[in-house]
N, C-alpha and C positions, 0 to 999 in steps of 0.2 A: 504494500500500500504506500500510496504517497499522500504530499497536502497535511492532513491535520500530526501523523507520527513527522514525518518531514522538522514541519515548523516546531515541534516540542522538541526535535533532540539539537535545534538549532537553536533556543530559547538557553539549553542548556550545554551548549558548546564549551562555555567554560567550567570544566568540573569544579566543585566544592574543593578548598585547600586540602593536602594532605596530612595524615598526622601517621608518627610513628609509634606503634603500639608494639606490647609484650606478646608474643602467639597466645597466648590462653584470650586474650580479648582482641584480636585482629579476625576472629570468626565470623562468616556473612559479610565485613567488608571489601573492597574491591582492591587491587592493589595499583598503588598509584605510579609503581616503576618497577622495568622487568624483575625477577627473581632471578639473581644470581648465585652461581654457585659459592662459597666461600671455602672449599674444599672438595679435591678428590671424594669421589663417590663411588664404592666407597673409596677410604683412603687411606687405605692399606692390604694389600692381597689377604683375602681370609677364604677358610674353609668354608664349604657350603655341606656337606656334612659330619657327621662321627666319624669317626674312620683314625687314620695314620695319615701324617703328609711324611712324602716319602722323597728321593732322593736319586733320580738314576730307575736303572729295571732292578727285579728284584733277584731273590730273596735279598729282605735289608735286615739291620740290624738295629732295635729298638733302643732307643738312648734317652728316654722321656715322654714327657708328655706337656701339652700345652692346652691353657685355658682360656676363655675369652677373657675380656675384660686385661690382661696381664702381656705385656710384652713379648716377642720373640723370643731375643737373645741372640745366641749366634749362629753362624752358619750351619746348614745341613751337610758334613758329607755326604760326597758320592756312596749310595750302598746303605744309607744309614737312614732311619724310618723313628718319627718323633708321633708318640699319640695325642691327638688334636680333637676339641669338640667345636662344634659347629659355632662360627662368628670368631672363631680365632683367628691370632692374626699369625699366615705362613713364617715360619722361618727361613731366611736368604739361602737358597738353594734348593727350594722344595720344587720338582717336577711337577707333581699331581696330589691327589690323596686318594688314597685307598678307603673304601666306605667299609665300617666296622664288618657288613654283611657279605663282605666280600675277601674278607682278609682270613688268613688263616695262620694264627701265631702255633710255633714249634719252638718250645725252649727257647732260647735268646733271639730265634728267628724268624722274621713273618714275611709271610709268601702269598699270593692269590691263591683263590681256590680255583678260577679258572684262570689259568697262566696265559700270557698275553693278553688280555678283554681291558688291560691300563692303558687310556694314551696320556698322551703329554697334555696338563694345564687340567685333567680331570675333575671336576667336581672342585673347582679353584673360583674366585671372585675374584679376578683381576684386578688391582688399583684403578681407578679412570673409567671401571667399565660402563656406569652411571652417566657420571658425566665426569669431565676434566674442572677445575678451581677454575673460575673468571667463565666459565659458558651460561648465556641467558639459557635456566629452563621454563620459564612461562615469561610471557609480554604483561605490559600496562593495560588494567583493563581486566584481568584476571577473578573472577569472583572466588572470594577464601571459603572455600572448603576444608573440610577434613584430612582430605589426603595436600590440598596445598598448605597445611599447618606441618602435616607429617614431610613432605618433601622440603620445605625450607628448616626444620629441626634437625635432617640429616643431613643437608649440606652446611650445617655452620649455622645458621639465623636463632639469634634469642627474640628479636624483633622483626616487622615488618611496616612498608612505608605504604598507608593505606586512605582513603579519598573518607573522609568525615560525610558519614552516610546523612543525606537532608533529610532534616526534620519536618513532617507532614502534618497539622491540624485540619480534620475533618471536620464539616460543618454542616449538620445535616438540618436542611431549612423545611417548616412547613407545619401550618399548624392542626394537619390530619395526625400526623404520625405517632402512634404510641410503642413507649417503649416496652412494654410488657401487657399481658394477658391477651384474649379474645380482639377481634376487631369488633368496633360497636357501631353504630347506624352516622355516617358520615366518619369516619375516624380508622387507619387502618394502621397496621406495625409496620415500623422502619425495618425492612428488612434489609437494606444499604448500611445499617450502624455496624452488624454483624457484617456482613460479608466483605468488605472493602478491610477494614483494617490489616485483617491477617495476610492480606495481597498484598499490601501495601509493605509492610515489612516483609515478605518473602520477596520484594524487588528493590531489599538494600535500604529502605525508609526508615525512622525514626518515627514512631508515631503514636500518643496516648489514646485515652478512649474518645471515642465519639460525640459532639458538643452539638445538643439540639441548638438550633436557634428557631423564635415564633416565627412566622408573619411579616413582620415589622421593620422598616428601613433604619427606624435607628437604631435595633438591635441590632441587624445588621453591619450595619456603618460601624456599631465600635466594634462589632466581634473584628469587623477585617482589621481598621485602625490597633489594636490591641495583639492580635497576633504579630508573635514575635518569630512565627516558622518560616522557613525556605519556602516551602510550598502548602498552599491554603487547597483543598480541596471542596467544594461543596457538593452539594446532592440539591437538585431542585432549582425553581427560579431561575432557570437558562433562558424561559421563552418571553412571549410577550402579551401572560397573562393579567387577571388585575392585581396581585398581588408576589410578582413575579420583579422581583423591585433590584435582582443582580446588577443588570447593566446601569441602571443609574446609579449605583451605588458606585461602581466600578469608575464609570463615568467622573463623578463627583470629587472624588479618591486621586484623579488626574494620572489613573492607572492609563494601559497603553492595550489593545487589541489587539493581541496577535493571531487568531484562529476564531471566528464570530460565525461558526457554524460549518457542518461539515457536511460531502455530498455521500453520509453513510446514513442506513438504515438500519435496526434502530437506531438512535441517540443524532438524528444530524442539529438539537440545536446546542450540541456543547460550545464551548468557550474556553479560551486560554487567552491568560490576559499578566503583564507584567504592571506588577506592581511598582510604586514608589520606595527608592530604594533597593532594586533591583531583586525581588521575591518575584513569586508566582501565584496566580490562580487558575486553578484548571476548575470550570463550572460543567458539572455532570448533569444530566438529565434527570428526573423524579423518577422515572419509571425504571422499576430494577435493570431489564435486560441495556436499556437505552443506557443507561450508567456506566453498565458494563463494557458497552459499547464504547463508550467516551474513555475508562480506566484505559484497554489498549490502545485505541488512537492517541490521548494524547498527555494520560497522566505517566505509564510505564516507560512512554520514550519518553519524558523530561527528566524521569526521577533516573533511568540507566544513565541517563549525558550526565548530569550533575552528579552521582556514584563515580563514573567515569570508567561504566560497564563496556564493556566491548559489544556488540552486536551483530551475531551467528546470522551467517545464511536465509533467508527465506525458509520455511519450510516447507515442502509441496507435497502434493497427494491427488490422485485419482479419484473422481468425483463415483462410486457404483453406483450411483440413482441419477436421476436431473436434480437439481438442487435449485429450489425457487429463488427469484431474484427480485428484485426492487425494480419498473420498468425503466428508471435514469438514473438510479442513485447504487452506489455499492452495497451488499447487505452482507451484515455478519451475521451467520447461521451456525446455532448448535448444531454438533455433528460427535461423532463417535465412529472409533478405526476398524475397521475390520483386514480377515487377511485380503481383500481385495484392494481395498480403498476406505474411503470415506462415509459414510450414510447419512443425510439429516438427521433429525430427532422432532417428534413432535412439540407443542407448545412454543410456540418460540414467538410468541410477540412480544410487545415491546414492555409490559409488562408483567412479563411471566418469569418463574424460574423454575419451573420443571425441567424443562429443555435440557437447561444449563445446569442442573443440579447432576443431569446424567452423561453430561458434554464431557468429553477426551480434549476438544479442541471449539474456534469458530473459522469457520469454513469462510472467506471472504470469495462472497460471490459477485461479478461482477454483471454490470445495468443490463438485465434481461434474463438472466439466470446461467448456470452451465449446464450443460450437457453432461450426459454418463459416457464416463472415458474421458475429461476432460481434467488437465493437468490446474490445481486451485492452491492458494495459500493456506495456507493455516498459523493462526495465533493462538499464545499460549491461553486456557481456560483457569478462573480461577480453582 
């Protein structure tokens, strides 16, 4: 897709400063410079099983033994066979190692059980074999995961230099919505408080709970004035109803329009709008799926540019069914994978979340629908 993710990850061109954090708290953020190695990896030849590292062909002659955690020492002679357990580091002249299951000690002397089956470097970790000291292993942009906690601990890193994940205040406008129990005759539950947060932090956000706001423009006007976040999200009040008071507010504010609606179905009348002071608002639609709609167009690409996420390929897939379409405008459709392709789902309007409750993916179908057999996008589902 282009137009509304376009303009958000342009809004957010310049990431959030970096900070350098300890690994136990650099988790879920983005890394803000490649990862380098700070050490042979590993770095130092070590065994990769039990066994004997050994010296030459055999029979050898056992002269010790070695543990991890605990230096070398000195050289192996030729002929001569030291017992090693796994992550130890070789001794300077060891050919290979013998794996405990395969060795067969006699008196001072230990042989293979099947003679000849050793070659040279056997069941060895080679210094550098990882990587070499000074090689980039991941780029800027990188999201910290688990295992990239575990690969900068192994090459050296107690720290990491990582992009100050922006802080997001939701604002969920309207004075139907209740937060708890039954819907009642005019009045229905925010089902937008629940679902957006937990997105919002699984794309690098900072974000507390949910902040109803009424009706009313100047409750409005100080929630924005008073927010102190990167990025203001709200729900609601995008269109040009009567009490639909965003854009004057926005307006008044001497905020800046960047995105005043978009050619997508659900949610075309989102908004992205730069605040005073150089913040953001991304204004979502009321209606749950239309929200939704707005979250990928144009709240997830400003929050990755500002993380200073990197951004993966396209993803594509094979349409198995025809997949209805908006007759001029794009439509994002709940969908789910099969081993074929893709398949609609039922419920999918604009204020629905059945659909989407059973959604793998949203299928961005382009002005007129696609055809079965026809190659489509897909974005990530909450």
């Amino acid at each position: 897709m282009g137009g509304g993710p376009e303009a958000a990850r342009r809004a957010g061109r310049r990431a959030l400063p970096p900070l350098s954090l300890p690994l136990d708290r650099a988790l879920g953020r983005t890394l803000a410079e490649p990862l380098t190695a700070l050490s042979d990896l590993p770095a130092f030849d070590t065994s990769a099983m039990d066994g004997w590292a050994v010296a030459g062909p055999g029979p050898w002659r056992v002269t010790g033994r070695l543990l991890a955690g605990r230096p070398a020492g000195g050289p192996l002679a030729d002929g001569a066979a030291v017992e090693i357990a796994t992550g130890a580091q070789l001794p300077p002249g060891a050919t290979a190692v013998l794996r405990r299951e395969h060795g067969e000690p006699g008196g001072a002397l230990l042989s293979e059980r099947t003679p000849g089956a050793l070659t040279t470097g056997q069941d060895v970790r080679p210094r550098g074999q990882e990587c070499r000291r000074g090689e980039v292993l991941l780029p800027a942009g990188t999201a910290v995961g688990p295992a990239v906690l575990g690969l900068a601990a192994a090459c050296g890193h107690d720290r990491l230099a990582v992009h100050r994940p922006p802080v997001v205040e939701l604002l969920v406008l309207g004075d139907e919505l209740l937060g708890s129990g039954l819907p009642r005759p005019g009045l229905v539950r925010d089902a937008l408080g629940p679902l957006l947060p937990p997105w919002l932090r699984a794309a690098g956000a900072e974000t507390g709970e949910p902040r109803a706001v009424r009706d009313d423009v100047d409750l409005l006007r100080d929630a924005l004035r008073h927010s102190a976040a990167d990025v203001v999200v709200t729900t609601g009040g995008t269109a040009a109803g009567p009490v639909d008071f965003l854009h004057r507010v926005l307006a008044e504010s001497g905020a800046r329009l960047l995105v005043d609606g978009v050619a997508v179905r659900p949610g075309h009348p989102m908004l992205l709008a730069e605040l005073p002071g150089g913040r953001h608002l991304v204004g979502l639609p009321g209606n749950p799926l239309a929200a939704v709609a707005g979250m990928v167009t144009l709240a997830l690409p400003l929050l990755h540019a500002l993380a200073g996420r990197s951004t993966g390929e396209p993803v594509l897939a094979t349409a198995v069914d025809p997949l209805p379409g908006h007759p001029a405008d794009t439509r994002l459709l709940p969908v789910r994978r099969t081993a074929r392709g893709v398949v609609p789902l039922p419920y999918d309007g604009p204020a629905m979340l059945r659909g989407l409750a059973r959604a793998e993916a949203l299928a961005v179908v382009p002005p007129g629908g696609a055809a079965a057999g026809e190659t489509i996008e897909l974005l990530e589902a909450p």
